[in-house]
mmCIF file of the N, C-alpha and C atoms, coordinates in Angstrom:
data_MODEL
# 
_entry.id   MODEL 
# 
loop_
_atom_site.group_PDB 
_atom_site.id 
_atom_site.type_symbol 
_atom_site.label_atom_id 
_atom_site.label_alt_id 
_atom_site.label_comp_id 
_atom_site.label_asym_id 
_atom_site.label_entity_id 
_atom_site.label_seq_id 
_atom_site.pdbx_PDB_ins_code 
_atom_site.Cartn_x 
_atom_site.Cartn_y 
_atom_site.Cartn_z 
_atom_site.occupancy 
_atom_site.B_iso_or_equiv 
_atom_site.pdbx_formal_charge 
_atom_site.auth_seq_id 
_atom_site.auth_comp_id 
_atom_site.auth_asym_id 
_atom_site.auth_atom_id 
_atom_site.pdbx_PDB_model_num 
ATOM 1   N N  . UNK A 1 1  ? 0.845  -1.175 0.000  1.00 0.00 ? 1  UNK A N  1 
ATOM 2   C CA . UNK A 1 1  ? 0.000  0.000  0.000  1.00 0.00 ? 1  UNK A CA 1 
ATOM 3   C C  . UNK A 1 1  ? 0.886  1.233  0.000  1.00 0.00 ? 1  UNK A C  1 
ATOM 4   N N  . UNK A 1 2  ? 0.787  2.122  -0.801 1.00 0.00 ? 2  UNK A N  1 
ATOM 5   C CA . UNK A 1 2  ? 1.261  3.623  -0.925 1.00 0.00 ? 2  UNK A CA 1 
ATOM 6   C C  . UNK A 1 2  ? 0.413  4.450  -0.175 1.00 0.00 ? 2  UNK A C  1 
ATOM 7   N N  . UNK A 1 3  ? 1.225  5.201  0.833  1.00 0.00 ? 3  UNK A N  1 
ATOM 8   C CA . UNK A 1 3  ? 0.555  5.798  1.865  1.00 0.00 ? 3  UNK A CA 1 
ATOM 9   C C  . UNK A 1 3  ? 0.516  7.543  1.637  1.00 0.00 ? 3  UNK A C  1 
ATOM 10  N N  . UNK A 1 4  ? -0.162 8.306  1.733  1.00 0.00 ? 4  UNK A N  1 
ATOM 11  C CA . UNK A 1 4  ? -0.195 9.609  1.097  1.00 0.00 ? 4  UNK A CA 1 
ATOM 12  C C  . UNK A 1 4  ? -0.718 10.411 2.575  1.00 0.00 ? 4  UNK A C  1 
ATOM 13  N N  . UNK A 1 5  ? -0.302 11.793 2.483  1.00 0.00 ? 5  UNK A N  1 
ATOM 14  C CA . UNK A 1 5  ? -0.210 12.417 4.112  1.00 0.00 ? 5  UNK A CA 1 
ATOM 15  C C  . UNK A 1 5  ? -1.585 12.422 4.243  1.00 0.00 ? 5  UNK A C  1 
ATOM 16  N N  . UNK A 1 6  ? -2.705 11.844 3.520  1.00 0.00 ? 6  UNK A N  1 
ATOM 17  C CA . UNK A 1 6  ? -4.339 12.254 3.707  1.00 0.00 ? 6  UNK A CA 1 
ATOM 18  C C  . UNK A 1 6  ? -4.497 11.006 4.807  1.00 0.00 ? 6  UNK A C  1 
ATOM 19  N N  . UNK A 1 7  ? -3.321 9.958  5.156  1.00 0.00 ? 7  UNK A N  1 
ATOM 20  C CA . UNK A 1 7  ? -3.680 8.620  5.541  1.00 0.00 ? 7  UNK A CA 1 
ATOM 21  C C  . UNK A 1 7  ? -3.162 9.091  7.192  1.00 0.00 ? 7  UNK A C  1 
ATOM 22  N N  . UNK A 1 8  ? -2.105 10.161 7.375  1.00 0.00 ? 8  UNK A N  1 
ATOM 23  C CA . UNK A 1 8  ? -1.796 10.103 8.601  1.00 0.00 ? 8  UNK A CA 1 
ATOM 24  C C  . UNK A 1 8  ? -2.509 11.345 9.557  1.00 0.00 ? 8  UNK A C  1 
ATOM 25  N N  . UNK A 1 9  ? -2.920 10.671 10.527 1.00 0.00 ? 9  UNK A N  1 
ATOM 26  C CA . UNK A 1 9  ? -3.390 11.207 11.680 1.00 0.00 ? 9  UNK A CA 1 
ATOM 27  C C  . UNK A 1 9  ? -2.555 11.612 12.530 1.00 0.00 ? 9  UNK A C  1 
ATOM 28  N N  . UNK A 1 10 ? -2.774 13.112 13.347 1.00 0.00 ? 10 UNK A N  1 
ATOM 29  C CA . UNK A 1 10 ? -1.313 13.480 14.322 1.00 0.00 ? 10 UNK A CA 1 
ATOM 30  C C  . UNK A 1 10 ? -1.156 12.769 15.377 1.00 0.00 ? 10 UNK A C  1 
ATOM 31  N N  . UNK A 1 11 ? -2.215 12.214 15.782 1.00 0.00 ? 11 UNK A N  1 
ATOM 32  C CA . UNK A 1 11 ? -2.241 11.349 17.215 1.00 0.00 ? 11 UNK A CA 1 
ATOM 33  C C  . UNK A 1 11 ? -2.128 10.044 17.118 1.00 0.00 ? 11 UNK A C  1 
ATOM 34  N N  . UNK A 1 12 ? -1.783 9.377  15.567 1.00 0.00 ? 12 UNK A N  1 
ATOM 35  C CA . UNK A 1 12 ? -1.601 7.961  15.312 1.00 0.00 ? 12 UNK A CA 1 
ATOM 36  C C  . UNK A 1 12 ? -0.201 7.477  15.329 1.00 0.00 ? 12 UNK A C  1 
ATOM 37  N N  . UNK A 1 13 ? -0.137 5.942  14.415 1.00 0.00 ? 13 UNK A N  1 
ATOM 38  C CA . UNK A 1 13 ? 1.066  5.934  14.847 1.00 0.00 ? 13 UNK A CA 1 
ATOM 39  C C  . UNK A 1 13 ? 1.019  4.312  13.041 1.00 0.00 ? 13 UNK A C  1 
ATOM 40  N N  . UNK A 1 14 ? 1.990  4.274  12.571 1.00 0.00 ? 14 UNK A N  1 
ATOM 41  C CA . UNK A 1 14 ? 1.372  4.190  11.443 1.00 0.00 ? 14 UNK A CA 1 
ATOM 42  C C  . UNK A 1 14 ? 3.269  2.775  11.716 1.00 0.00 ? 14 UNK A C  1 
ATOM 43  N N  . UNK A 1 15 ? 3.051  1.441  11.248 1.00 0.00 ? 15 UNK A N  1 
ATOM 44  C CA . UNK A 1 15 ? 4.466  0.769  10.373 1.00 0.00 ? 15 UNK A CA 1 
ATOM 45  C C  . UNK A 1 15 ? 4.518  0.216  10.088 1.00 0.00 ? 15 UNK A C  1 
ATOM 46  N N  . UNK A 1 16 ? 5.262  0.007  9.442  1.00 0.00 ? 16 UNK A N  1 
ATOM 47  C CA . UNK A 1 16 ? 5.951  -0.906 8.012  1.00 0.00 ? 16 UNK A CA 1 
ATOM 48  C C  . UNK A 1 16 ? 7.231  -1.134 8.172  1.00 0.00 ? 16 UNK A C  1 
ATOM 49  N N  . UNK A 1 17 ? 7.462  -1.802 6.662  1.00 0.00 ? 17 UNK A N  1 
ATOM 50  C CA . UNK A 1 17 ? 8.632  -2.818 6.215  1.00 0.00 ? 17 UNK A CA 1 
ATOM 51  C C  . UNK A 1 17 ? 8.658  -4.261 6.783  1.00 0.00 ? 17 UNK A C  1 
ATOM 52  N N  . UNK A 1 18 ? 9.721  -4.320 6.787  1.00 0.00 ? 18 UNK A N  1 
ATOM 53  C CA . UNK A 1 18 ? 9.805  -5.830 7.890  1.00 0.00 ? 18 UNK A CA 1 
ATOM 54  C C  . UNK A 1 18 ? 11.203 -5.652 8.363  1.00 0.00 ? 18 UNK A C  1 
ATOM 55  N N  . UNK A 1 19 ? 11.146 -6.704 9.977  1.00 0.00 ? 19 UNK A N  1 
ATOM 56  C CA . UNK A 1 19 ? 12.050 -6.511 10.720 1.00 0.00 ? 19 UNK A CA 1 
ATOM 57  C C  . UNK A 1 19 ? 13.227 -7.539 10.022 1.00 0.00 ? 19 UNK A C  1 
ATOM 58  N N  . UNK A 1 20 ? 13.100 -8.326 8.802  1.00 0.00 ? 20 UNK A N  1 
ATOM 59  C CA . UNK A 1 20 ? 13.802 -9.974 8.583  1.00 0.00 ? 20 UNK A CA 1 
ATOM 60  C C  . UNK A 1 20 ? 14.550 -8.939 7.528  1.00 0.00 ? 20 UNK A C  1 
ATOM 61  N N  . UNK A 1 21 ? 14.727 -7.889 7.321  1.00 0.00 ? 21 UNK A N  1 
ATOM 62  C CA . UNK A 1 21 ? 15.400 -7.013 6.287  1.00 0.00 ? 21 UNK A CA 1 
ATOM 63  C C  . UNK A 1 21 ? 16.523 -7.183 6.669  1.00 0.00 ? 21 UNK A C  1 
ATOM 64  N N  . UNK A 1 22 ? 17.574 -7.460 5.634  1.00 0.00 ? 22 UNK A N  1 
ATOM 65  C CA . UNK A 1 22 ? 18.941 -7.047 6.317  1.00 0.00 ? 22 UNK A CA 1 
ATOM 66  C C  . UNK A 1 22 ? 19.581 -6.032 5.665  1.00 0.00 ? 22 UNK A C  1 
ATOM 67  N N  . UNK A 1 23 ? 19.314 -4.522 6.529  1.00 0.00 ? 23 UNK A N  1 
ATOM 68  C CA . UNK A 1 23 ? 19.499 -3.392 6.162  1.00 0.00 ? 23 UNK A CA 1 
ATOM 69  C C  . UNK A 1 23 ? 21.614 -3.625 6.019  1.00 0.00 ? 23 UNK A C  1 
ATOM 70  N N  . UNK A 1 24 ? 21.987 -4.581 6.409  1.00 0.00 ? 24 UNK A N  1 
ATOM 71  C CA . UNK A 1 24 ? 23.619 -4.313 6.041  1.00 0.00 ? 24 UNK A CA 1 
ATOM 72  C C  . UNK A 1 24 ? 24.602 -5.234 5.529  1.00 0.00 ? 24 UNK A C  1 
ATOM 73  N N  . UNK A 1 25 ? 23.159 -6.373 4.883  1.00 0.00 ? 25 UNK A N  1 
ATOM 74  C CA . UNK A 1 25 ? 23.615 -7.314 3.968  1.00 0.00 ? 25 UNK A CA 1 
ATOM 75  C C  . UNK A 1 25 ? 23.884 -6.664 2.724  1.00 0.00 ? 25 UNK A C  1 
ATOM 76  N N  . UNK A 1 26 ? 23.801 -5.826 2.097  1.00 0.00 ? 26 UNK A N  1 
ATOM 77  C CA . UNK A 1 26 ? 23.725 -5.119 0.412  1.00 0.00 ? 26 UNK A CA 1 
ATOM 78  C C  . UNK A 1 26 ? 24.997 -5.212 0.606  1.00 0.00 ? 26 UNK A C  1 
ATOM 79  N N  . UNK A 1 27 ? 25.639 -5.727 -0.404 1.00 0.00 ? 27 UNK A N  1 
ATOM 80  C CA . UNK A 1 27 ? 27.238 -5.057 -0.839 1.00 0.00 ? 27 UNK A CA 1 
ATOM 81  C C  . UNK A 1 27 ? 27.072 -4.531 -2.339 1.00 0.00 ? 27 UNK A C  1 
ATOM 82  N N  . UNK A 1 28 ? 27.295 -3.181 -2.218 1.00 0.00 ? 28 UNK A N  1 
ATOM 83  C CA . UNK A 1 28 ? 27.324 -2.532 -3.316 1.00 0.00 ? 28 UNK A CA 1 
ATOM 84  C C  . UNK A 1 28 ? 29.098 -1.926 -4.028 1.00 0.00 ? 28 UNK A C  1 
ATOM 85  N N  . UNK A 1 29 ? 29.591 -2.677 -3.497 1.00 0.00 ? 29 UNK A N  1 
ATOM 86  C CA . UNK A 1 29 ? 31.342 -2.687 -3.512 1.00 0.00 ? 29 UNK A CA 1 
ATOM 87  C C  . UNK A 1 29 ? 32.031 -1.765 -3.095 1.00 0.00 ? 29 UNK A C  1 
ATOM 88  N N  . UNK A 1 30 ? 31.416 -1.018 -2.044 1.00 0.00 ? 30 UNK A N  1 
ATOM 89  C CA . UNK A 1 30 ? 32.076 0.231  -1.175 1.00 0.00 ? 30 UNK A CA 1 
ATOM 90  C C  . UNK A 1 30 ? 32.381 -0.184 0.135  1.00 0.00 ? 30 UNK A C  1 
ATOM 91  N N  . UNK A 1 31 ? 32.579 -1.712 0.526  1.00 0.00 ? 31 UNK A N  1 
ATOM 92  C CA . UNK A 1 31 ? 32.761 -1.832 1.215  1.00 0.00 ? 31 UNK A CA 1 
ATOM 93  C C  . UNK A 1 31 ? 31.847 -2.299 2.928  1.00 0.00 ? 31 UNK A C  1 
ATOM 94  N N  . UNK A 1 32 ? 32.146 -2.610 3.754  1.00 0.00 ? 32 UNK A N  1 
ATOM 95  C CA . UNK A 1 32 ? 30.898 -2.765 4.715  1.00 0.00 ? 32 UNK A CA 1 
ATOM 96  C C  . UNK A 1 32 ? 30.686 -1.747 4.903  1.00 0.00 ? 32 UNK A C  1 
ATOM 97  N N  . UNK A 1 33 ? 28.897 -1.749 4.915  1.00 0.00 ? 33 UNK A N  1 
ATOM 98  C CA . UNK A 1 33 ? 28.559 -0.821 5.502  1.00 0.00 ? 33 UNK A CA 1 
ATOM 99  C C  . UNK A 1 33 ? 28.801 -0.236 7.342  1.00 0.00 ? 33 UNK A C  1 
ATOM 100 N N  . UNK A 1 34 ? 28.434 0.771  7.421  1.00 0.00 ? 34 UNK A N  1 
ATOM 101 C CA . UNK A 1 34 ? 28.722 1.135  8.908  1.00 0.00 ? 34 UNK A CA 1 
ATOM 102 C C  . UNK A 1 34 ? 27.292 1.662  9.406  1.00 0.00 ? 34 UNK A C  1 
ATOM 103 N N  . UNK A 1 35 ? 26.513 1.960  9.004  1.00 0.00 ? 35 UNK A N  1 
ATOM 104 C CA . UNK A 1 35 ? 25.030 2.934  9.655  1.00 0.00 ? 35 UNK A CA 1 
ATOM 105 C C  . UNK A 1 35 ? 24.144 2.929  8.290  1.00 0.00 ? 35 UNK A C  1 
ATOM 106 N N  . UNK A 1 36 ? 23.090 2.942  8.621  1.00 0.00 ? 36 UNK A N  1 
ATOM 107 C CA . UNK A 1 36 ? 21.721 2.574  8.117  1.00 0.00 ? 36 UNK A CA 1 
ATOM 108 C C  . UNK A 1 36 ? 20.968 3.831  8.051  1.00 0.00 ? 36 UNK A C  1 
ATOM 109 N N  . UNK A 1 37 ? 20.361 4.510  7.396  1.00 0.00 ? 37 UNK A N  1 
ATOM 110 C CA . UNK A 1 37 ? 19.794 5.825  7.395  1.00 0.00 ? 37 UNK A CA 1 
ATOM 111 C C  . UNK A 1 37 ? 18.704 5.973  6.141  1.00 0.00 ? 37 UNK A C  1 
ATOM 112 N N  . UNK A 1 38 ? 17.446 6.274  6.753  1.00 0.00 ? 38 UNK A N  1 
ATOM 113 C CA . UNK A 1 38 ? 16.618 6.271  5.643  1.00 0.00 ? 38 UNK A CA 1 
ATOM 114 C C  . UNK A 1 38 ? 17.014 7.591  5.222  1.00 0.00 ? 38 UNK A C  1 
ATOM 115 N N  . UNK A 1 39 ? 16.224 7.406  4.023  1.00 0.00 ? 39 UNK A N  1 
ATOM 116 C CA . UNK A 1 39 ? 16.956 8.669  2.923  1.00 0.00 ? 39 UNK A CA 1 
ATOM 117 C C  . UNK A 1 39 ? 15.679 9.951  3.043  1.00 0.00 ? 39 UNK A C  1 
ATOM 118 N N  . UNK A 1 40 ? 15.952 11.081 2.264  1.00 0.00 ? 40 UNK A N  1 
ATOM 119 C CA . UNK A 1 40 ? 15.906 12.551 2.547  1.00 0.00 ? 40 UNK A CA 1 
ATOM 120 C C  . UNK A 1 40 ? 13.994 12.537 2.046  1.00 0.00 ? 40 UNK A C  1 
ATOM 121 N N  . UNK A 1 41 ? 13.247 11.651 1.468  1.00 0.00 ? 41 UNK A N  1 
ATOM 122 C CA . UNK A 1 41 ? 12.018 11.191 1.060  1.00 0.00 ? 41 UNK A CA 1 
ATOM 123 C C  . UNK A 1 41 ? 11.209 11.518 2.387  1.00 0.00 ? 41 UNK A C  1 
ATOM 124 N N  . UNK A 1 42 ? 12.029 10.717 3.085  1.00 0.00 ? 42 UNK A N  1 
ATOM 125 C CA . UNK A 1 42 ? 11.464 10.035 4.173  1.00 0.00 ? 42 UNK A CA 1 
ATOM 126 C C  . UNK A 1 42 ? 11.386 11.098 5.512  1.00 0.00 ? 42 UNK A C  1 
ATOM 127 N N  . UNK A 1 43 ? 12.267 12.293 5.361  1.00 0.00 ? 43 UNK A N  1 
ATOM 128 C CA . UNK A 1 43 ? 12.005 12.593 6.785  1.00 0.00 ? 43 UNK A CA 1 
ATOM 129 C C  . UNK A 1 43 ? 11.242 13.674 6.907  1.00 0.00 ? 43 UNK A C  1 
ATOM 130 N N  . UNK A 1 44 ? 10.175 13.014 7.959  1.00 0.00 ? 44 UNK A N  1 
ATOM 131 C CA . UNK A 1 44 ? 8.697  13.924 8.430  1.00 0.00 ? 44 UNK A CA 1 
ATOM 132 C C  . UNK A 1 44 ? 9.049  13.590 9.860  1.00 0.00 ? 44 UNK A C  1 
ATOM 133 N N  . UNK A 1 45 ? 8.179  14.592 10.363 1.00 0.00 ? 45 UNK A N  1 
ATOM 134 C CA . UNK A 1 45 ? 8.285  15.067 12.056 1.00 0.00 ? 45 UNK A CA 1 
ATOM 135 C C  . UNK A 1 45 ? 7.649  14.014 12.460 1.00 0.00 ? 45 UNK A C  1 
ATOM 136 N N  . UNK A 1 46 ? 8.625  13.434 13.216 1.00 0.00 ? 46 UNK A N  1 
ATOM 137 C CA . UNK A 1 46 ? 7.827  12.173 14.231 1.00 0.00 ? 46 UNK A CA 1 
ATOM 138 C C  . UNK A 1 46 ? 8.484  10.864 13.805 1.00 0.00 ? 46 UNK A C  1 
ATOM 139 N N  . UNK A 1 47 ? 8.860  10.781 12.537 1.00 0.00 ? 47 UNK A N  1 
ATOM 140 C CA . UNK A 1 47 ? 9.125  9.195  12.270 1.00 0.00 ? 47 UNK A CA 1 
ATOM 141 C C  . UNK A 1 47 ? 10.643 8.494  13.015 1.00 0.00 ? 47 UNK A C  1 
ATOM 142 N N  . UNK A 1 48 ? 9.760  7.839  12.802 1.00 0.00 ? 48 UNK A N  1 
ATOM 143 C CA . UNK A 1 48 ? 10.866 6.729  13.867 1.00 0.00 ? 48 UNK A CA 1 
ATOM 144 C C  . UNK A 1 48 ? 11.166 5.768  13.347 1.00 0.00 ? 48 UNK A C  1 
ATOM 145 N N  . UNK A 1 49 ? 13.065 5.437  12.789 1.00 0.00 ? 49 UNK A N  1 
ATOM 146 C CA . UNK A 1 49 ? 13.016 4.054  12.268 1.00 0.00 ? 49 UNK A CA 1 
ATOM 147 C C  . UNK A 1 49 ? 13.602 3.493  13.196 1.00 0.00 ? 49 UNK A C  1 
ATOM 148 N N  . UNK A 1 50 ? 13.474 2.045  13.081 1.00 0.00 ? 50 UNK A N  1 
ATOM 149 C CA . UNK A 1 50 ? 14.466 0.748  14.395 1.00 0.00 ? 50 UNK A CA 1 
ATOM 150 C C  . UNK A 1 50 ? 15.125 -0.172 13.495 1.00 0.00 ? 50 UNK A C  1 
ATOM 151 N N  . UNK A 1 51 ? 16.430 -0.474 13.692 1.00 0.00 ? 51 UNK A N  1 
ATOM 152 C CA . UNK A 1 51 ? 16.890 -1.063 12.664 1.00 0.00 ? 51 UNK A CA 1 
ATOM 153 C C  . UNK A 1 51 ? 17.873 -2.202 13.291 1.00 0.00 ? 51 UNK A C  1 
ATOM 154 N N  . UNK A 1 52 ? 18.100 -3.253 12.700 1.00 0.00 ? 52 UNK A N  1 
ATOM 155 C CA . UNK A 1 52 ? 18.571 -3.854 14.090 1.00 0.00 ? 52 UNK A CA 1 
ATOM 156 C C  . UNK A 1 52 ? 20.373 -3.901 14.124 1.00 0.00 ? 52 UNK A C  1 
ATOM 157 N N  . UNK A 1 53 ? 21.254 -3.859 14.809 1.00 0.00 ? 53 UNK A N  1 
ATOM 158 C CA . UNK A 1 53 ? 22.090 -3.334 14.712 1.00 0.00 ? 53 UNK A CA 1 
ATOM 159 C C  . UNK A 1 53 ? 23.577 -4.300 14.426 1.00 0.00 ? 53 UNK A C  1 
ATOM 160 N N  . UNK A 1 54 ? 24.441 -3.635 13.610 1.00 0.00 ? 54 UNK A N  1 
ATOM 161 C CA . UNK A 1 54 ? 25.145 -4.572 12.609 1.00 0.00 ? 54 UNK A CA 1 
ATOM 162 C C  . UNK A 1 54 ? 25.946 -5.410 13.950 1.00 0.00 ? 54 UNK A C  1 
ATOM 163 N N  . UNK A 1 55 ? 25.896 -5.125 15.008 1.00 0.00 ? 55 UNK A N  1 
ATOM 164 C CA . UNK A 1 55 ? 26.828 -6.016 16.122 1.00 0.00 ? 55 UNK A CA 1 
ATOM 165 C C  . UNK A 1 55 ? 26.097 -6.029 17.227 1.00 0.00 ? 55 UNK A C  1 
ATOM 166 N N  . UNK A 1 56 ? 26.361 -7.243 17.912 1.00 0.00 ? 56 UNK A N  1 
ATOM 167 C CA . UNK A 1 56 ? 25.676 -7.736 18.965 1.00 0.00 ? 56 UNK A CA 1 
ATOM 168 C C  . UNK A 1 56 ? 24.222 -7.978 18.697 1.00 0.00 ? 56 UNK A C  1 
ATOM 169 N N  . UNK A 1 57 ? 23.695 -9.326 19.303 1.00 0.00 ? 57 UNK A N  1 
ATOM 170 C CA . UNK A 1 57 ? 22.084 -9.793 18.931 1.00 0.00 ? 57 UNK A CA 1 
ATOM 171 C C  . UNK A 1 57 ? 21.696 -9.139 19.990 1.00 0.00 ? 57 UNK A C  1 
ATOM 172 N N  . UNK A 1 58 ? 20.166 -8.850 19.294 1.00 0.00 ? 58 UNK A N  1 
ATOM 173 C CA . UNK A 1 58 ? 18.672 -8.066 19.842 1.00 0.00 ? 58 UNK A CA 1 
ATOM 174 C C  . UNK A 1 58 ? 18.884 -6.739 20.661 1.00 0.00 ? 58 UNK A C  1 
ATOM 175 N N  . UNK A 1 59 ? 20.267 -6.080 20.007 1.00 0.00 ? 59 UNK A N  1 
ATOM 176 C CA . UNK A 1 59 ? 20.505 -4.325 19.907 1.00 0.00 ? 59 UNK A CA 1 
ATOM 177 C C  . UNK A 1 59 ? 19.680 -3.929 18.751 1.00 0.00 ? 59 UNK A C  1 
ATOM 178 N N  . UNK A 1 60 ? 19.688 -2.373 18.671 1.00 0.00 ? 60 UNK A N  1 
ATOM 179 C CA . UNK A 1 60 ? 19.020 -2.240 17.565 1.00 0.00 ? 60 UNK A CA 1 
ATOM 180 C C  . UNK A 1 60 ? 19.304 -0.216 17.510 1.00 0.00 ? 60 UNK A C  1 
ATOM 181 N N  . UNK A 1 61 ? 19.244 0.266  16.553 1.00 0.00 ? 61 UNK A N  1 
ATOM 182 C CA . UNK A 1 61 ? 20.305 1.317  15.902 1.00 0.00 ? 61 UNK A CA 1 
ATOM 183 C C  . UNK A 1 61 ? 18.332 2.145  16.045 1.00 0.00 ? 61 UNK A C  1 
ATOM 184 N N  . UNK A 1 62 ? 18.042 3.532  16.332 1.00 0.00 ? 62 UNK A N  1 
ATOM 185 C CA . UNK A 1 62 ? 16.984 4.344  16.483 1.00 0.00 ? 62 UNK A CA 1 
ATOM 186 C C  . UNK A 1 62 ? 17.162 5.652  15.930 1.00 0.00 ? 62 UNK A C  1 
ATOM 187 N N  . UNK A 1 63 ? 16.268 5.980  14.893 1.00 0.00 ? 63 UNK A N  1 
ATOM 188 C CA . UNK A 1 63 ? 16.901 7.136  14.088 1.00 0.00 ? 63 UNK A CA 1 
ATOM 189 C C  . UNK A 1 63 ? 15.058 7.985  14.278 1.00 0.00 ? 63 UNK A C  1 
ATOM 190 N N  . UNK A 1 64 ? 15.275 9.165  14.458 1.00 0.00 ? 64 UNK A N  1 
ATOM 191 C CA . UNK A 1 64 ? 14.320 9.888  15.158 1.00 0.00 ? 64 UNK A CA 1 
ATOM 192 C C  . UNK A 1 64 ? 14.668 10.960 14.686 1.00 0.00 ? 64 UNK A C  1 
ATOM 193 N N  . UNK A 1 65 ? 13.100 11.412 13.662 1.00 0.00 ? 65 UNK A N  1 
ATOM 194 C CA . UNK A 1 65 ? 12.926 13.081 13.082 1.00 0.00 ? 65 UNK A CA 1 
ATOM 195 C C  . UNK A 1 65 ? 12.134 13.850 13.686 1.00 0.00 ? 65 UNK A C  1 
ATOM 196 N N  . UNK A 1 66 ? 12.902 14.707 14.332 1.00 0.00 ? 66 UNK A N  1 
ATOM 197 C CA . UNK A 1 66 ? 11.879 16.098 15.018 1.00 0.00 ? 66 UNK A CA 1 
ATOM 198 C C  . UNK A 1 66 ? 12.145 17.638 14.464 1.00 0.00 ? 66 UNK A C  1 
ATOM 199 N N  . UNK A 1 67 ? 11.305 18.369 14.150 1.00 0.00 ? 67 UNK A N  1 
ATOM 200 C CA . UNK A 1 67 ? 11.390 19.250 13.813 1.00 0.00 ? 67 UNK A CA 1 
ATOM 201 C C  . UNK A 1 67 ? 12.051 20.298 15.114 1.00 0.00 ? 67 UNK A C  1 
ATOM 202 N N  . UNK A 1 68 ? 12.931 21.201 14.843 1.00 0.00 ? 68 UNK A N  1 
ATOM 203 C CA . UNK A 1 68 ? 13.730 21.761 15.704 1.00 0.00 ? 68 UNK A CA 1 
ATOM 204 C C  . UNK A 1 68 ? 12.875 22.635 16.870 1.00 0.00 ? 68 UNK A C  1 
ATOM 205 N N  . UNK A 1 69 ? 11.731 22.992 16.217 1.00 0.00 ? 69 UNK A N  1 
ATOM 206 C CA . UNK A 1 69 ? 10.672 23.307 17.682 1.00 0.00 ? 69 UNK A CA 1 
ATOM 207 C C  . UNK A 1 69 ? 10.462 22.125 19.085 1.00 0.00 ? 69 UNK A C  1 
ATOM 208 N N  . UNK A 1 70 ? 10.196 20.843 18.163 1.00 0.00 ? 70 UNK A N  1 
ATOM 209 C CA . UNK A 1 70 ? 9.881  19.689 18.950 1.00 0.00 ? 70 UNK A CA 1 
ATOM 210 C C  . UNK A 1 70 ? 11.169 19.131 19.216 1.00 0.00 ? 70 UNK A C  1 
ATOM 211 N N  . UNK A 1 71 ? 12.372 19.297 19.242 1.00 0.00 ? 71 UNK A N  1 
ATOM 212 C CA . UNK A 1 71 ? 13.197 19.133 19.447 1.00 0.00 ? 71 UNK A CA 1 
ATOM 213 C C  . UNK A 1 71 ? 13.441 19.593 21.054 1.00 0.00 ? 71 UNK A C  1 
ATOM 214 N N  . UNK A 1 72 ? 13.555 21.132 20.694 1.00 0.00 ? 72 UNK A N  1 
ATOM 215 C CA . UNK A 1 72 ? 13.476 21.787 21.979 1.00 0.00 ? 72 UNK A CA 1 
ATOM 216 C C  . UNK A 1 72 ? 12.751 21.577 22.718 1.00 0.00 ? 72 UNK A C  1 
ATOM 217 N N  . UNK A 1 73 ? 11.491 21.388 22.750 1.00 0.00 ? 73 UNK A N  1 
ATOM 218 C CA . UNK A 1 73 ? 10.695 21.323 23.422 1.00 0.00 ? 73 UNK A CA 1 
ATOM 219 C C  . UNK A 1 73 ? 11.046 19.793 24.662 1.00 0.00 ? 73 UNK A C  1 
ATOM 220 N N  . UNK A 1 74 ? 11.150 18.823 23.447 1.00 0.00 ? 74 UNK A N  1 
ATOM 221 C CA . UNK A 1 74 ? 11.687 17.679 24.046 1.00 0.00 ? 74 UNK A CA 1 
ATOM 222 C C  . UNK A 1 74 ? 12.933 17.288 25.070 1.00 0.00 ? 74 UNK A C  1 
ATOM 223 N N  . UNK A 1 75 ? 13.675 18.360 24.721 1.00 0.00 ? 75 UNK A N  1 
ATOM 224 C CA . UNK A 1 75 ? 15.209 18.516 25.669 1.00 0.00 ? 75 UNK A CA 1 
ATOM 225 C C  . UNK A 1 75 ? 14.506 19.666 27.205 1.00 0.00 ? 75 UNK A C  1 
ATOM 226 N N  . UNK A 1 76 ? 13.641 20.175 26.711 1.00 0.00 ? 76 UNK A N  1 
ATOM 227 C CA . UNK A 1 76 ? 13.101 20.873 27.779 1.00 0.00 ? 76 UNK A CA 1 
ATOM 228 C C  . UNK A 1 76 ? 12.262 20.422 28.971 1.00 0.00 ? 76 UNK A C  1 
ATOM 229 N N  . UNK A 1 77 ? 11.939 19.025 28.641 1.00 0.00 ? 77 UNK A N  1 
ATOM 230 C CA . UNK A 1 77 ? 10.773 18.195 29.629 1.00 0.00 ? 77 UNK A CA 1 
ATOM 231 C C  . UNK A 1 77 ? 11.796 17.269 30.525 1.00 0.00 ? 77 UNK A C  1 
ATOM 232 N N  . UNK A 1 78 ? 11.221 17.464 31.520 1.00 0.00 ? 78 UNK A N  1 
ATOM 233 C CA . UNK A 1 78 ? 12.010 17.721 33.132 1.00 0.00 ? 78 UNK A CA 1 
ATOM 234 C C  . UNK A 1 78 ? 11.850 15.912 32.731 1.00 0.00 ? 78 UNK A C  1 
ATOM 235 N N  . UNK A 1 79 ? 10.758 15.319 32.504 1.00 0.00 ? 79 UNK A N  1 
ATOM 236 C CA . UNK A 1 79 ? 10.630 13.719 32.667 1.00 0.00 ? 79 UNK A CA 1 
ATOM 237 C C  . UNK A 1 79 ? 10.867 13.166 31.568 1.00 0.00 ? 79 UNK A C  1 
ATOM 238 N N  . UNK A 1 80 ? 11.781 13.974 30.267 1.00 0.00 ? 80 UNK A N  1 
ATOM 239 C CA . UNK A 1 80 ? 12.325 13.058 29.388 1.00 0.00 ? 80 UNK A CA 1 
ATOM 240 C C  . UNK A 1 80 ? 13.583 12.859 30.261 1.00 0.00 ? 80 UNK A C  1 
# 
């Protein structure tokens, strides 16, 4: 399913892909990869990817887009 911003709600919570991906199996002949990063498409306020991480089992690598208001705001809360 192709998801279009008419599908997301601000108070929802929306995911995909699959976890059996192996974001650092690709060899594209540059060598191993080192970090996993969805690309520039992708970043909207709020999304959250989990990716699982190239060392040590059931770690996992957390890449988190906030817009620099919600940013602040977030470094500002006494119970983060």
């Amino acid at each position: 399913m192709v998801y279009t911003l008419r599908y997301f709600d601000p108070s929802g919570m929306m995911m995909g892909s699959s976890p059996r991906f192996n974001v650092y199996g690709c060899d594209f002949g540059w060598g191993k990869a080192v970090v996993a990063w969805s690309g520039m498409a992708h970043k909207i306020d709020g999304k959250t990817s989990l990716y699982p991480r190239q060392e040590g089992e059931g770690s996992m690598d957390a890449e988190v887009v906030l817009t620099p208001k919600h940013k602040a705001a977030l470094e500002h809360d006494d119970e983060f």
